[in-house]
Each structure stands twice: as structure tokens, then as C-alpha cells.
N, C-alpha and C positions, 0 to 999 in steps of 0.2 A: 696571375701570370700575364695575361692579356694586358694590363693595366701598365705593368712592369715593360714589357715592349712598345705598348705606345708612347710611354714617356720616353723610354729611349729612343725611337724613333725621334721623336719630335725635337728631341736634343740635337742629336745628329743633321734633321734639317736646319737647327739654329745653326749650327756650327760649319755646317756647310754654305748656309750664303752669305754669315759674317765673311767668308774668306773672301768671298764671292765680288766684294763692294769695292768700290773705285778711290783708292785712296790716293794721297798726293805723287805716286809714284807709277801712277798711269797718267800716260799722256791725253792731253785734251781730246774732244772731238776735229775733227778735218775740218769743218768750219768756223773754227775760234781759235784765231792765231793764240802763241805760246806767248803766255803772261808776261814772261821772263823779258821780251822784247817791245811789247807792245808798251807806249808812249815811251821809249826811248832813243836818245839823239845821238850820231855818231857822227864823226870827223874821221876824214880818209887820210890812213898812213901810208899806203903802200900799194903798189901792184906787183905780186909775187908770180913772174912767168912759169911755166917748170919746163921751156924752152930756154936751154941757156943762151942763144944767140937773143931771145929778148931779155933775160935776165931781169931787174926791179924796176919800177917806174916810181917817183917819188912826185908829188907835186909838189909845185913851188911856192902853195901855200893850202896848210892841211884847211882853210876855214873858206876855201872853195867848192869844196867839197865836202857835202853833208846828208846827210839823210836820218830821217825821222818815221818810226813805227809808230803809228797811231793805235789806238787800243777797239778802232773799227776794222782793223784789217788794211784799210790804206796808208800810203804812204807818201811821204815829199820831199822834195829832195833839190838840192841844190848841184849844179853839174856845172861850175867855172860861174859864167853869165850866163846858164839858160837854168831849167827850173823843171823839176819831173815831179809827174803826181802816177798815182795805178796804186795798183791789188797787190797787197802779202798774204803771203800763207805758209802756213808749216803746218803738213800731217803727223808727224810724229817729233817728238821734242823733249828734250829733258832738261836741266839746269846747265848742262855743259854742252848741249847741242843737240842736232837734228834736221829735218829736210826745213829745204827754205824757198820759195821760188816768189818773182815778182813779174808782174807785168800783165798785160800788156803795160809800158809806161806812154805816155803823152807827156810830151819834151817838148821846151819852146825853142826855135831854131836861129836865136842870135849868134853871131857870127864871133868870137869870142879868140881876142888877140892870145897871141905866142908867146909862152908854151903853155899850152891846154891840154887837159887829159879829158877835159867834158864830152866830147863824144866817143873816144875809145871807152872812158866807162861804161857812156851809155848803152853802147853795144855788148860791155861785159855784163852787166846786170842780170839782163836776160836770160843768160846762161847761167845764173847762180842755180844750185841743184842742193846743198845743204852749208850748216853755219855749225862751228863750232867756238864757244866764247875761254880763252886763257887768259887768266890773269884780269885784267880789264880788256880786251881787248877782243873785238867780233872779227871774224877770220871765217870767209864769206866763199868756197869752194867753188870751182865750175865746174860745169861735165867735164866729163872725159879726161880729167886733169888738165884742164886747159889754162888755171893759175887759181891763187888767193888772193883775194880784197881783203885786204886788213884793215880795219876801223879802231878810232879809239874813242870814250867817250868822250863827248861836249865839256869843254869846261864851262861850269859856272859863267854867264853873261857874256857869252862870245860871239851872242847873232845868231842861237840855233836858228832850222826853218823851221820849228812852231815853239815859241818860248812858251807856252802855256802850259806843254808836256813835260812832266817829270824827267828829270833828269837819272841815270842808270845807276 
């Protein structure tokens, strides 16, 4: 009888820390950005105010605007004529989204003729707080509802900021 309980026992421990174990459906650790993002390029569609007296910002050329996740955690980025580099991170993340924040960024400060969005982005960035990806497209939140960045990916050969990084 003794015999008969410890094996059951010891079943029960197997079956308890099979459940136990980290499958693809747990999010990574805090210090390893989400796979899903890391070495990929995006090109900016949009700035979605949810103030409607700002209402959309559209740039007047989506290949001025770009940014690239590196699979170290940082990041680069293209802002009109100036050029951002800093830290990504996401704590929690799944295939369809999750927290996202960047920065501090270190931005070169040429002076970049009309009409430019490179430093209202660059001040949006900042305030990214999580990302959510539909369809192709990253859709990049700020606090407090303060708007969406929408991105789309790089097309094939168009000048990302690092061609050596997989495309999405």
C-alpha cells in the first residue's frame, strides 16, 4: 500500500510541474524584448490624435520616418533629417501586442525644412506606453490616451535604418 501511494504521489508531482513550465504562451522575461518586434523595420503612416481639434497627422513622405528594433533591445530611427538611437523594452507581450516603452532617445538636432513631423514625433515616442500589431501594421499607443502612431512595415529595399535586419 505504501508503494501504491508513493507512486502516486510522484505522478502527481510529474504532472504538476509539467503544467508548471513556460510555454510559448508566456510572455518573455522584462529584460528581453518581444521576439515578435525585435530586428524589425517600420515606416510611419500616421499620427492618430484622440483630440479632435488635432485630428491625423500624415507625413509627406512615409520613408522619413522609420524605425528599426534591434534584437539587443535598442533601437534607430530615422526622424525627417535627424537620426534617433535609445532602449526598447516590453514587459509583457504576446503576438498581437503588449507594453512597449522607449527611450531615453539621443536625436541629432538638424534643423529639418517644412513640413516636418521629426520632432513632434520625437517628443511622441516618449510617451509610448503599449503596441498593438493589426493586420500588418504596429499601432504604437500613448499614455493617457494622448494618440496612436501607426507604422507599417519597410518595404523590401527602400532605405530601412539598418538593412542588415530582417524584415517583419
Amino acid at each position: 500500500m505504501k508503494l501504491i501511494l508513493k507512486i502516486a504521489g510522484f505522478g502527481m508531482l510529474l504532472s504538476t510541474s509539467a503544467c508548471q513550465h513556460a510555454g510559448p504562451e508566456s510572455p518573455p522575461p522584462a529584460n528581453i524584448p518581444f521576439a515578435g518586434l525585435a530586428g524589425t523595420n517600420w515606416r510611419l503612416v500616421e499620427f492618430q490624435s484622440m483630440d479632435d481639434a488635432q485630428g491625423t497627422k500624415r507625413p509627406d513622405d512615409p520613408n522619413k520616418y522609420t524605425i528599426t528594433f534591434h534584437n539587443d533591445g535598442s533601437l534607430t530611427g530615422r526622424l525627417d533629417c535627424n537620426r534617433a538611437v535609445g532602449p526598447w523594452r516590453n514587459d509583457i507581450a504576446n503576438a498581437t501586442g503588449g507594453s512597449l516603452s522607449m527611450g531615453p532617445l539621443g536625436v541629432t538636432k538638424a534643423f529639418c525644412p517644412e513640413p516636418s513631423m521629426g520632432e513632434f514625433l520625437e517628443r511622441q515616442l516618449g510617451y509610448v506606453r503599449s503596441f498593438t500589431i493589426t493586420g500588418e501594421r504596429l499601432n504604437m499607443a500613448l499614455m493617457a490616451d494622448g494618440g496612436i502612431i501607426v507604422w507599417e512595415p519597410m518595404p523590401y529595399g527602400s532605405g530601412s535604418a539598418d538593412p542588415s535586419a530582417p524584415k517583419p
